[in-house]
N, C-alpha and C positions, 0 to 999 in steps of 0.2 A: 490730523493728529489722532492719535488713538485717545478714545474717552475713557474707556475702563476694560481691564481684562475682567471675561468670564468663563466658567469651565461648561462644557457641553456635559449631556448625559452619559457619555462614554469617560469622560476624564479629563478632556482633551482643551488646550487654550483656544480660547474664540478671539481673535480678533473683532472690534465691532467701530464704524467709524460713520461718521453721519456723510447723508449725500453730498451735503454741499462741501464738507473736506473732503473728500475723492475728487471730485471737479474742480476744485481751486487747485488743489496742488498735484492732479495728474495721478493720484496715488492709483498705484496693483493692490488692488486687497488681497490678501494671499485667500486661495482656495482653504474656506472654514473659516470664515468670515459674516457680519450680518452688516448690514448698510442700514440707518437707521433714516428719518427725518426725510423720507421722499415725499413731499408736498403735493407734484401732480403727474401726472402720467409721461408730460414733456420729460421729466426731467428723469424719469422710468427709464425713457427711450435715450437719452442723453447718456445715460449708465451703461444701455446696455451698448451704445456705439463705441463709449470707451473701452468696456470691456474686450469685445471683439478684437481689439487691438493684441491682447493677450490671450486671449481663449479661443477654443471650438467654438463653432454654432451648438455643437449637439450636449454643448456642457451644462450638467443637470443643474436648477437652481428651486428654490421654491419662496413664492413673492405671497406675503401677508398683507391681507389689507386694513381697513381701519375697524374693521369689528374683530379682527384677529384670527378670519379664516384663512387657509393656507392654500397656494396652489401649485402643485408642481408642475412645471415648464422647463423650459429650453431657454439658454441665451438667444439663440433666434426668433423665438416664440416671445419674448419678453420685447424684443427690439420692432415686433409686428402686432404688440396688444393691444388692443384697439380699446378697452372700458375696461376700467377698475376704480376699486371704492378707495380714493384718497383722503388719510396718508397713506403712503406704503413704507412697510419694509422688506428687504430681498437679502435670504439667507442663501450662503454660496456653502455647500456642506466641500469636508474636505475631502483629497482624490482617495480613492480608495488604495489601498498598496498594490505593486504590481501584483504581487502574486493572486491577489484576488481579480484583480481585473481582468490576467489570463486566464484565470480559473471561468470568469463569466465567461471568457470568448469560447472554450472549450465546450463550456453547458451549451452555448449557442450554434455554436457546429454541431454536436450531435444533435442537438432539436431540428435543422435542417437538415440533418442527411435520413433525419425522422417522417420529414413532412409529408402526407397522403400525396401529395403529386410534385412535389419537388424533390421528394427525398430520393435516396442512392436502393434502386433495387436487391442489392445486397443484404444492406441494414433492414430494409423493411422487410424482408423475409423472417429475421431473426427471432426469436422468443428466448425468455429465460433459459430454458436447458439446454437451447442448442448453444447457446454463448457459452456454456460450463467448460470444454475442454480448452478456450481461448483463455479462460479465467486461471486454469491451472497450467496453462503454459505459461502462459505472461510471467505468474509466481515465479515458476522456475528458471524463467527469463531474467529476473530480478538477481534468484541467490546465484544464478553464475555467474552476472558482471558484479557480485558483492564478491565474491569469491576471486574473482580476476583481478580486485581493484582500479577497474578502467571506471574512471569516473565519470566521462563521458556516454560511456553503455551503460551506465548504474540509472542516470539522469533519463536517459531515453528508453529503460525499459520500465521505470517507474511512470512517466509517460502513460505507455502500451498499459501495465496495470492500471491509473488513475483512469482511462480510458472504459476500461470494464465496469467500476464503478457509475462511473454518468451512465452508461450506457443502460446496465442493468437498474438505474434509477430511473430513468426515462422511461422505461419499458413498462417500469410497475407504474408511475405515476400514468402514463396513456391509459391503465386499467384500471383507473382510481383504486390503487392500492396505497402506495405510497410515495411522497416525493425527495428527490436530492436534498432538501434540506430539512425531513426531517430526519434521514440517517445522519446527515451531519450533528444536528441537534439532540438525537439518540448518543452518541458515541462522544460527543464532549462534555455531555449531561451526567452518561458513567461516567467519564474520568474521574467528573469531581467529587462525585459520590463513592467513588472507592478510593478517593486518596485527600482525605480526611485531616489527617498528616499536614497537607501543604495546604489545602483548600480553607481547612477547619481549625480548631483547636489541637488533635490529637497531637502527641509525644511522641514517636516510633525515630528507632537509631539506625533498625538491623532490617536487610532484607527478608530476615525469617518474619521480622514479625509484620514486614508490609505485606508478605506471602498470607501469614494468619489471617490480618486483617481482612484481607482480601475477599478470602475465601469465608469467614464469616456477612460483609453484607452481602456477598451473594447468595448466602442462604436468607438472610435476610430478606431480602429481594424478591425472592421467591416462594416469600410467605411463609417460612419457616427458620426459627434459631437452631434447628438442630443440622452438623452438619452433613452435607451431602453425602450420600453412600457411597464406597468407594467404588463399588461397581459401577455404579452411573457414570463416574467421572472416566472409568478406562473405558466403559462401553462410547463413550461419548471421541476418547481418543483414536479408538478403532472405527467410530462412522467418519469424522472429516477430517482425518490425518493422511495423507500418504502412509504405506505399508510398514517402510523402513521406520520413519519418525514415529508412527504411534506407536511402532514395537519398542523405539527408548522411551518413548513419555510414558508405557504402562509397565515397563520393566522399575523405572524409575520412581514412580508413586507405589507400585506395589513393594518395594525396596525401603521405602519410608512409612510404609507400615508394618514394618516385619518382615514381609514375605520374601526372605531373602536368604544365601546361605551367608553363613558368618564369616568367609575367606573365597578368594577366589578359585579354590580346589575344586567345591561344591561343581560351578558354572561348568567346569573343565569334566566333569564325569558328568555331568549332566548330558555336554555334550558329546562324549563318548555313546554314552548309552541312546541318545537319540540317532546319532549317526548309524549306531548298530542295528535298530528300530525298524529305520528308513531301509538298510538294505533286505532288511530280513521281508521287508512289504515290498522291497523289489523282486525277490524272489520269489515270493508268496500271495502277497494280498492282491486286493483289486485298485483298480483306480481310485476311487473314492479313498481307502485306506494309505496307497500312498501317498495320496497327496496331502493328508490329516500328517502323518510322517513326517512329510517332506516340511509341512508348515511348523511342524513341532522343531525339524534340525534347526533351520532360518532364527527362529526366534531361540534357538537356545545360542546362535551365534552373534545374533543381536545384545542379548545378556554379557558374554564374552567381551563384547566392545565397548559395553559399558562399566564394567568391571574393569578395564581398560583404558577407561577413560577416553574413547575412541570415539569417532563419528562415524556408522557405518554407511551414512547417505554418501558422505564427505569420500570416504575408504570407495566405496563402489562405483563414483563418476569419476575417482583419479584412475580405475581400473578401464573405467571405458575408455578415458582419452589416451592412456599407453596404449592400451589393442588395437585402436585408431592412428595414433602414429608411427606404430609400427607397420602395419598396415599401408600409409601412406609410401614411409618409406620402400618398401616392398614392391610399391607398384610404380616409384618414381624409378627401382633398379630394372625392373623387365621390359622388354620388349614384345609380349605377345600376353593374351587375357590370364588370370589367374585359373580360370581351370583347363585349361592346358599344360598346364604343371602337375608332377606328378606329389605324391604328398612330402615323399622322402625330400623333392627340390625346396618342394614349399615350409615344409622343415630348417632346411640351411639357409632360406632366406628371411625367417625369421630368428634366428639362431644372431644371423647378420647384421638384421636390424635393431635387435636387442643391443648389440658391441655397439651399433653406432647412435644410437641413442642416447645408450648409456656414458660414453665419450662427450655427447656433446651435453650433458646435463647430469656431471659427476653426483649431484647431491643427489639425484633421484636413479641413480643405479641401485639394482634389485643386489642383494646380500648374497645370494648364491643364483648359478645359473648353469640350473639343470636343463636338460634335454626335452623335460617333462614340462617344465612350467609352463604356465598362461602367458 
């Protein structure tokens, strides 16, 4: 019979039941349990042959003895101990949740595809920067099955990304740099520290003002109440953004401090005048100048789609995949390679592909369909 509930360090119910009620009545202690009142070693081993009935060998336990030192063991290892100082008591901690448990198996396959002579030649080649374009695919791996809705490809590219992570922890930790748990311990440590709100006392309703908050203890943080220059923050969006996205997050913050026109007419001569810019440096300038040109049209159309309310990452991958199944289409109609077609052919077969496209996926037909278009 259970003698008294008590709560663990974590929060959590203990179950605690003396040895000799476990043995009389056959009882499972449930996993986050203690067994109290074990008089001798016999009856150690008697515990642990019950147990076995229910459990792994390899299930973790830790047996205290009569000065109150603790030992971590094994139910197999308990069921073959040969000397301890009785009484004892034997705490069964509880299982850990799945998701953590795969999480360890995870950490434990990359530490062997790690290991100086067992590991996968592959991985042991590897260092921090060569992983970096695996790092940025995986991402993009990510928002296209978020973007698909396939739930199943969202799971498994999350995966591939969560994989980056161990990996590139494992790598630092071999160089005594730093380990998996303490980026974990890093990154849940902010949470709580910048959300004050839920963690803390603070009052906030609006996400303007968790936005404020935010960005005040990170000045904080970094040893300053005044806040951060606004330069830093776009310089910072244009080092580790993608091209497209930091062109909206610094169109976007520069927009909310002013720098902005007051209608969207402004954007629209803006980009007039840049488009005109760009050809006049095609006619004119050198390389280096068109392409200062060329970056200035981009970002004034970037401006445009957020004025717009648009996504232009979003706008430019739905561009690729129509050019690609048109395309498919195209090559499912011929019989002989694509450049053996002369252009005018390869004109009317995309002319074709477009009708048939468009036919079978009415919502996403183009609004006119010129001769000229993409």
């Amino acid at each position: 019979m259970i003698q008294r509930p008590v709560m663990s360090p974590m929060a959590m119910p203990l179950t605690v039941l003396s040895a000799a009620t476990v043995l009389a009545e056959a009882t499972e202690l449930p996993q986050g349990g203690l067994i109290t009142e074990i008089p001798t070693l016999a009856i150690a081993h008697r515990l642990a042959q019950h147990f076995r009935r229910h459990w792994p060998l390899d299930t973790l336990l830790t047996l205290i003895d009569a000065q109150h030192h603790s030992l971590p063991l094994t139910l197999g290892e308990l069921a073959e101990l040969t000397e301890a100082n009785c009484p004892l008591q034997l705490y069964v901690p509880p299982p850990l949740p799945e998701a953590l448990t795969q999480f360890q198996r995870l950490i434990d396959v990359v530490r062997e595809l790690r290991h100086p002579e067992r590991g996968c030649p592959w991985d042991l080649q590897q260092t921090p920067t060569s992983l970096i374009p695996y790092v940025l695919e995986e991402a993009y791996e990510v928002v296209h099955a978020l973007q698909e809705g396939d739930t199943g490809a969202i799971a498994e590219e999350l995966g591939d990304l969560l994989l980056q992570v161990v990996l590139q922890s494992q790598l630092a930790q071999e160089a005594n740099q730093f380990t998996l748990a303490q980026v974990i311990q890093g990154i849940t440590d902010k949470l709580i520290r910048r959300h004050p709100h839920v963690f803390g006392e603070v009052a906030l309703t609006t996400a303007q003002e968790v936005r404020d908050q935010w960005e005040q203890i990170k000045a904080t943080e970094k040893g300053t109440e005044e806040p951060i220059p606004l330069s830093q923050k776009l310089q910072r969006y244009a080092r580790t953004l993608p091209p497209l996205m930091a062109g909206m997050k610094i169109g976007e913050r520069a927009s909310r401090a002013g720098l902005d026109w007051p209608t969207i007419s402004g954007a629209w001569e803006k980009f007039y005048e840049e488009l005109a810019e760009f050809q006049e440096a095609l006619l004119q300038g050198n390389a280096e100048q068109q392409t200062a040109e060329l970056g200035d049209l981009l970002f004034s159309v970037i401006n445009l789609a957020r004025w717009c309310q648009l996504d232009p990452v979003n706008a430019l991958q739905q561009t690729y995949q129509r050019f690609i199944q048109r395309l498919e289409c195209i090559e499912a109609a011929i019989d002989r390679p694509l450049e053996t077609y002369t252009l005018e052919e390869l004109e009317a077969l995309w002319q074709r592909a477009k009708v048939q496209l468009a036919a079978e996926n009415p919502t996403e037909a183009p609004l006119e369909t010129k001769p000229e278009e993409t």
